[in-house]
N, C-alpha and C positions, 0 to 999 in steps of 0.2 A: 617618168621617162625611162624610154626600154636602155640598158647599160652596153647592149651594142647598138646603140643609137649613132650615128656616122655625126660627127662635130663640125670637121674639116675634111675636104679633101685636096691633098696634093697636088698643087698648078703641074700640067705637065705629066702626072706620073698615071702607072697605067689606069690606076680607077677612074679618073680626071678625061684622061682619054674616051673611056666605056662611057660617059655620061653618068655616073655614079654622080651623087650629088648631096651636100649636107644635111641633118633632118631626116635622112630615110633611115632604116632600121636593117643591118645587116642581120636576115637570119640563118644562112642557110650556105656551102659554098661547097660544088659542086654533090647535093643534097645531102651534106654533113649539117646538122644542128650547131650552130655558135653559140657555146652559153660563155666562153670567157676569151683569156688571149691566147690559153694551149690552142683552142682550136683552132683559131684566127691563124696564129703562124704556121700551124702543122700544117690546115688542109688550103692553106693559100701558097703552099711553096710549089706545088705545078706548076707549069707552063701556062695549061690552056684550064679556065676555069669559069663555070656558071654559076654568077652570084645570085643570088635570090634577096630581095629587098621588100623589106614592107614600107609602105609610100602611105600618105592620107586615101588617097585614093584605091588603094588596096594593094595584092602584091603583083611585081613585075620580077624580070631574070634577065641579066646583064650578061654578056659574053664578052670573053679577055683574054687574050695570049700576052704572055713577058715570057721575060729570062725567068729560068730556074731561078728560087730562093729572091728574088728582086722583092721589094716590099709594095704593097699595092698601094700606099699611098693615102692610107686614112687612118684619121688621127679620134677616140673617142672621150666620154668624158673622162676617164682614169685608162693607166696603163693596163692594169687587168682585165680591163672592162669588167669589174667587179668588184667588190667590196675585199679588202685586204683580211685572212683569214687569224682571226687573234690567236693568242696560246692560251690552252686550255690547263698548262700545270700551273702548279705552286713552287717550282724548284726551291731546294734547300740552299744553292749554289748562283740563285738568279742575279744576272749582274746588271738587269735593269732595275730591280729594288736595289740595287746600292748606289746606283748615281745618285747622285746631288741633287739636292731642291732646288724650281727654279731656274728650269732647263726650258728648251723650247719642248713643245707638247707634243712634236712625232718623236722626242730621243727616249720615251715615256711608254712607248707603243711597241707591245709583245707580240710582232709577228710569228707565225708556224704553219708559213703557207707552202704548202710544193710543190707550189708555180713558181714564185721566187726562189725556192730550191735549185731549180733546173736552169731558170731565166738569169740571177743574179749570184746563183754560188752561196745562199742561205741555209742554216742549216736548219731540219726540222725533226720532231720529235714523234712524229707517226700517229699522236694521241688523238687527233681530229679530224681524219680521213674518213670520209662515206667508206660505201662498198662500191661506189659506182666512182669515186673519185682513184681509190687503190685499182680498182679494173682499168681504169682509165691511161695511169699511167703503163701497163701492161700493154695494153690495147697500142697506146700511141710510141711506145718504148721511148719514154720520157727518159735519155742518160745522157751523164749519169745526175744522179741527187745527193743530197749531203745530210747523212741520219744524225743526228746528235744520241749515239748507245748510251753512254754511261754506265751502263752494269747491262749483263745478259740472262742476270738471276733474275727474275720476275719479280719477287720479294723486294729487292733492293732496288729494282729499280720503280719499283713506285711509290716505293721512301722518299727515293732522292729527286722525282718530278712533283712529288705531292698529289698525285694520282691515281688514288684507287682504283677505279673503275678501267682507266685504260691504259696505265701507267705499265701495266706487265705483257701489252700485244709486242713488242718491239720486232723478237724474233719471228713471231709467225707472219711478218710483214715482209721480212726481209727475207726469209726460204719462197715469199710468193715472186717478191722481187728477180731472186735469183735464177729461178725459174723461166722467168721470162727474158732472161740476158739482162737485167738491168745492173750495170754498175753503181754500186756504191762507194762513198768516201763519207768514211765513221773517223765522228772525236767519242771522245771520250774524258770529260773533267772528273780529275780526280781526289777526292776529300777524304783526307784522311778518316782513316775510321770507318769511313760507310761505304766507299766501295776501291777500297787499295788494298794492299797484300794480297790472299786468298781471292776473294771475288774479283779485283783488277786481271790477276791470272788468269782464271777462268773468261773472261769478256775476250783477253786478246789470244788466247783459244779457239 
């Protein structure tokens, strides 16, 4: 099943209105590519919009005037319309290996997605961005998002995410970011030892 597959549509709201209908496959709005819910909310907050649907029968294109920002009214299997993106570190710091055994099995689950960055106020760690997902938020000026720094040294910070390999992009993410006007809101947890005194210094630098 295609993941912007339409589930429900809202009695009354404007998709419901258009003839939009459940079953069909939203791909397209006003001929933007939908592959998650960035796109869904960004290129649906126009007025007037041509939706593009794949149906059994092949594909059709719906026309639609609302309010600015007003929600179209359709509901998919999951809120991302996608698969929730896990964390790719080992944090030395991780405070979901310290919960308790024995919990329900989402309080278990190491999100690092930077849709729910922007969407929910999450914060994320940079380490498992495409090149097309970091252009993406460029592109769409996704702000602002919430980095999780912890050190600005490279070295140390892929100590402290348990991340070799992309543990040490942080800053080249964030001069791309900046670049493009996007604001950020950085933590920064601090362990003794491995990145307070000297290296804590240097971060809030």
């Amino acid at each position: 099943m295609a993941r912007t597959q339409i589930q429900s549509v809202t009695p009354g709201g404007p998709a419901h209105q258009a003839g939009v209908r459940p079953g069909e496959t939203l791909v397209a709005i006003n001929g933007h590519p939908i592959v998650d819910v960035l796109d869904y909310k960004y290129y649906s907050y126009d007025p007037d919009l041509t939706l593009t649907l794949r149906t059994e029968a092949g594909e059709r294109t719906v026309e639609l005037s609302k309010d600015v920002g007003e929600d179209l009214g359709l509901e998919f299997a999951t809120y991302l319309m996608d698969r929730a993106r896990s964390c790719a570190n080992h944090c030395v710091f991780c405070f979901v290996d310290q919960m308790p055994k024995g919990m329900r099995d989402t309080l278990y689950f190491k999100d690092d997605d930077a849709r729910l960055s922007f969407l929910m106020g999450n914060y994320i760690t940079l380490t498992n961005l495409s090149r097309r997902e970091l252009q993406r938020i460029c592109d769409l000026h996704i702000s602002p998002i919430n980095i999780s720094v912890h050190a600005t040294d490279p070295e140390v910070r892929r100590l402290l995410l348990g991340n070799q390999r992309r543990g040490g992009e942080c800053l080249e993410h964030m001069r791309t970011f900046a670049q493009a006007g996007i604001v950020m809101n950085c933590q920064i947890v601090a362990c003794p030892g491995l990145n307070d005194g000297a290296v804590l210094q240097q971060s809030m630098e």
